[in-house]
C-alpha positions in Angstrom: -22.0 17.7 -7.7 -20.4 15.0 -5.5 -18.8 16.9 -2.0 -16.1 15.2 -0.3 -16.2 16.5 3.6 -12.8 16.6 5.5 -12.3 18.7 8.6 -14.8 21.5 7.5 -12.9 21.4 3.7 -15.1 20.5 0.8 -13.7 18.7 -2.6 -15.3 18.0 -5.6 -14.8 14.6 -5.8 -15.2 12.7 -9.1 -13.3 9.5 -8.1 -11.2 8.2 -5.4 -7.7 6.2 -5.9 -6.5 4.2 -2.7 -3.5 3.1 -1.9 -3.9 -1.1 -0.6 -1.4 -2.0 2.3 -1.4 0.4 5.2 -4.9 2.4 3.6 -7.2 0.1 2.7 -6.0 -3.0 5.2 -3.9 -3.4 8.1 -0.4 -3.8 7.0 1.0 -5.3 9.9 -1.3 -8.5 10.3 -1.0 -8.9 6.6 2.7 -8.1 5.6 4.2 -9.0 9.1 4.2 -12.7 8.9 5.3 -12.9 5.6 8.6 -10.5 6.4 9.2 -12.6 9.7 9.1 -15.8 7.7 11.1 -14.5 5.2 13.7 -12.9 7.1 14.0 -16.2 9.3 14.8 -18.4 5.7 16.9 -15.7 4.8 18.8 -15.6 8.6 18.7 -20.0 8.3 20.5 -19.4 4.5 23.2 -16.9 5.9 24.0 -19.2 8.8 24.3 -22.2 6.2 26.8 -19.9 4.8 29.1 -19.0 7.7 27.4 -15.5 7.4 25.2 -13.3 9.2 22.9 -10.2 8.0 25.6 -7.3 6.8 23.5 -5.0 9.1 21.2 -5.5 11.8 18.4 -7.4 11.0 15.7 -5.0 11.5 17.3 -2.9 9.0 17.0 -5.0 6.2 13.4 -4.6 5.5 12.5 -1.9 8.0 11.0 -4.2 10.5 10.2 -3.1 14.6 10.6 -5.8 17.1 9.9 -5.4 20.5 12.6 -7.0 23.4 10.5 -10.2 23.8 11.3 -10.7 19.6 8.3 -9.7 18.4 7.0 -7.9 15.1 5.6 -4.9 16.3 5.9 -2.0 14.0 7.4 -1.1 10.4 9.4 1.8 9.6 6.8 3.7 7.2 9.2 5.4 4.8 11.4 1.4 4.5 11.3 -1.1 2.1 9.0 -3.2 3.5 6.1 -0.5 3.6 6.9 1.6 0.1 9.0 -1.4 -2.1 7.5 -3.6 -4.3 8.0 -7.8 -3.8 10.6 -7.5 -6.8 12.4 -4.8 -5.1 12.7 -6.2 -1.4 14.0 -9.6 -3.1 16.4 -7.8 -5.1 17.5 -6.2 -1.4 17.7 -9.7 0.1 19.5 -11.2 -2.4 22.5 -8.6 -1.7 22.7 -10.1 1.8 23.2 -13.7 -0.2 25.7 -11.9 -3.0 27.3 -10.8 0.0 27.9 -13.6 2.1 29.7 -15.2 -1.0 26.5 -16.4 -3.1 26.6 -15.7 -6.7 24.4 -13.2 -7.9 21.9 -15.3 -10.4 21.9 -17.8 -7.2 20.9 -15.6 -5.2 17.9 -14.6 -6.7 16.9 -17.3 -7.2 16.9 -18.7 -3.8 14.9 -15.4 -2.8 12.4 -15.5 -5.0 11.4 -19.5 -3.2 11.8 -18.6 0.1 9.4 -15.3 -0.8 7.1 -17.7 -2.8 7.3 -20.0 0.5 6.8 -16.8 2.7 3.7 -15.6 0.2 2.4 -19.5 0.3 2.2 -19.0 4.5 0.1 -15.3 3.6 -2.3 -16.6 1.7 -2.8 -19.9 3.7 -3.8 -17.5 6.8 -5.8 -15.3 4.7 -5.5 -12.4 7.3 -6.7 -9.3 5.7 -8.7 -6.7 7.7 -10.1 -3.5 6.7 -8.9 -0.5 8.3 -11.8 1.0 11.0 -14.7 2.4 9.0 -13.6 1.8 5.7 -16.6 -0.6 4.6 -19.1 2.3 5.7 -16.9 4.7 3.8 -17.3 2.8 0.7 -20.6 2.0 0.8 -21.3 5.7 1.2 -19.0 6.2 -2.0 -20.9 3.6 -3.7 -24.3 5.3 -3.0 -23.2 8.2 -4.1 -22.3 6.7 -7.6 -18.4 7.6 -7.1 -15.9 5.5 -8.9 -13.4 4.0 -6.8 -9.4 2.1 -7.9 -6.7 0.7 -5.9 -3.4 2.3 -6.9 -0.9 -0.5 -5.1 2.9 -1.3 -5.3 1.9 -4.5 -5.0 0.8 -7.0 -8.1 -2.4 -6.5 -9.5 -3.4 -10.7 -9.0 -2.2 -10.2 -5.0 -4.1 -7.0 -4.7 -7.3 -8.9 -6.4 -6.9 -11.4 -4.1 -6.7 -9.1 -0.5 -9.5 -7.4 -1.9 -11.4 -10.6 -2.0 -10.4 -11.9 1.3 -12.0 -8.7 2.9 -15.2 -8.7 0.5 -14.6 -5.3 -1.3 -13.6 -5.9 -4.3 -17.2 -5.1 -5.6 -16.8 -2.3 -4.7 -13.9 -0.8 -6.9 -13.7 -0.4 -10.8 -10.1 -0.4 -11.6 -7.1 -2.2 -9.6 -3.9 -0.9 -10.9 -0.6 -3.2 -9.8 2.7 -2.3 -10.1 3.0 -4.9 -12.8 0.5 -2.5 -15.4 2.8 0.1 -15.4 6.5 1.1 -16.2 7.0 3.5 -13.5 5.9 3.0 -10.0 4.6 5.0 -7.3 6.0 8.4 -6.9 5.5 8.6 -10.7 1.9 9.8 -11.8 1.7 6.6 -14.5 -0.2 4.0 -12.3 -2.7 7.4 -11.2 -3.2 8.4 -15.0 -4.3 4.7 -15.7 -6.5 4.3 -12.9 -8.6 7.9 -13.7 -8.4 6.5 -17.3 -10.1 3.0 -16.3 -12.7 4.7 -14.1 -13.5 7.4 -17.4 -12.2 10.4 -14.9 -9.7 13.3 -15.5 -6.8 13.0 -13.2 -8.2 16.7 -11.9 -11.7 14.9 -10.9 -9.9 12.5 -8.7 -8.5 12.0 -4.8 -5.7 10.2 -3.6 -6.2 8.4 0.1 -2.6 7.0 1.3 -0.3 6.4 3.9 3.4 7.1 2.5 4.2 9.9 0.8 4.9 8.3 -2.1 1.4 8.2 -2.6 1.2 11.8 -2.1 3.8 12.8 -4.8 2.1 10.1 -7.2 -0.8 12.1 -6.5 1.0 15.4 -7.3 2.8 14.2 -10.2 -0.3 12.9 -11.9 -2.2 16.2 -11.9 -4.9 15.0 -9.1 -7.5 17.4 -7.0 -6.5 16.7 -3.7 -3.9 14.3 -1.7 -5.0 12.7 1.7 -2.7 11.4 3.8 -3.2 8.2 5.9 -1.8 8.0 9.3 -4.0 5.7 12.3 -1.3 7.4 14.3 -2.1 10.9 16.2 1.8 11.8 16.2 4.2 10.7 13.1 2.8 11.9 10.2 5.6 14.4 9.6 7.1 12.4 6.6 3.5 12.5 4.9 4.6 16.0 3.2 2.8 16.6 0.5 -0.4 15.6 1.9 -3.2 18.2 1.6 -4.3 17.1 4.9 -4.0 14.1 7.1 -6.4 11.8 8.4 -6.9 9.3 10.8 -9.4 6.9 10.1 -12.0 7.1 7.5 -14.8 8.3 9.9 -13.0 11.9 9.5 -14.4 11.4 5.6 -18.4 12.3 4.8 -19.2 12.5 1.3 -22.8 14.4 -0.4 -24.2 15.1 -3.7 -26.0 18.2 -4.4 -28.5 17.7 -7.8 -29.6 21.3 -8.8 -32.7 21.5 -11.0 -33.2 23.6 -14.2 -36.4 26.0 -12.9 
């Protein structure tokens, strides 16, 4: 039996299901540039327009600037952590649609300038694992546990960040928001991952940092919910987390083989 160790608590552990942005890389340095390019082409558009954002610009996406301008944070329960790409243009294109833009317009011109934004991403290629993650899943892998990604993102982009940190390897199944009809905090995209990696939903773990994840987890039957948070104060919204971690070096995992004497 395969023992999943966290703050003196065992789980049986029969497969794991990550969450991608914020779990398995650093949100910020991937996500960040693309919502500050996107919000500038959005703020350039509005100005064209006579118009200006109909609230303040960190608002629209859930963005944290510091006073010099700078990205420094992300509000974790906002659109920009939790919505999908589909969803955030859909919540741009209501600042076009309101500054006088017609609706099928409007979504159109979001859709380039986040294809121009998502063009910028993947030129830069930053992607970086979260502290002690690799070791983590090499240790999975040893022990002969099957892993998924369980992302709001598309399953191609979540291929692709996988690749540009070199752990793709090391996960069976890679469930995008595009495989399913019901997104994260519906069970659906869970179900389908334990399916692909030949697990009952009641074998499996969920690591993530919104709570979304955790009520995915929940709602698709799952052992046990860990919640994601680098931070050591702001977790509070992760509230249907079993427990709370903050980096993966809090996680040991074992396997016990009995023998038939």
């Amino acid at each position: 039996m395969t023992m999943l160790h966290i703050r003196g608590k065992q789980v049986p552990c029969g497969g794991i299901l990550f969450d991608k942005d914020g779990t398995l890389l650093d949100f910020l340095q991937l996500w960040g540039p693309w919502a500050e390019s996107l919000l500038n082409q959005l703020e350039s558009k509005l100005t064209e327009l006579g118009a200006s954002f109909t609230v303040e610009r960190e608002q629209v996406l859930g963005t944290v600037r510091d006073r010099e301008g700078h990205l420094i944070g992300y509000d974790l329960q906002g659109p920009l952590a939790i919505a999908t790409v589909d969803e955030s243009n859909g919540l741009l294109a209501g600042q076009l649609y309101a500054a006088g833009m017609p609706w099928n317009e409007a979504i159109t011109t979001i859709r380039h300038l986040s294809s121009a934004a998502m063009h910028e991403v993947r030129q830069r290629k930053r992607a970086e694992p979260m502290p002690g993650l690799i070791a983590f899943l090499q240790s999975c892998q040893e022990a002969c546990i099957p892993l998924a990604v369980v992302t709001s993102d598309s399953t191609i982009a979540a291929e692709e960040h996988m690749d540009w940190m070199g752990i793709r390897s090391y996960f069976t199944s890679i469930v995008g928001s595009d495989r399913v009809s019901r997104g994260k905090p519906d069970g659906e995209a869970a179900v389908l991952a334990c399916s692909e990696l030949h697990i009952h939903p009641k074998q499996a773990v969920v690591i993530g940092d919104s709570n979304g994840d955790m009520q995915m987890g929940r709602n698709a039957g799952v052992s046990y919910r860990i919640g994601f948070c680098p931070l050591v104060e702001g977790s509070d919204y992760l509230h249907d987390a079993d427990v709370i971690i903050q980096n993966y070096h809090e996680l040991k995992i074992t396997s016990e083989r009995f023998s038939q004497g």
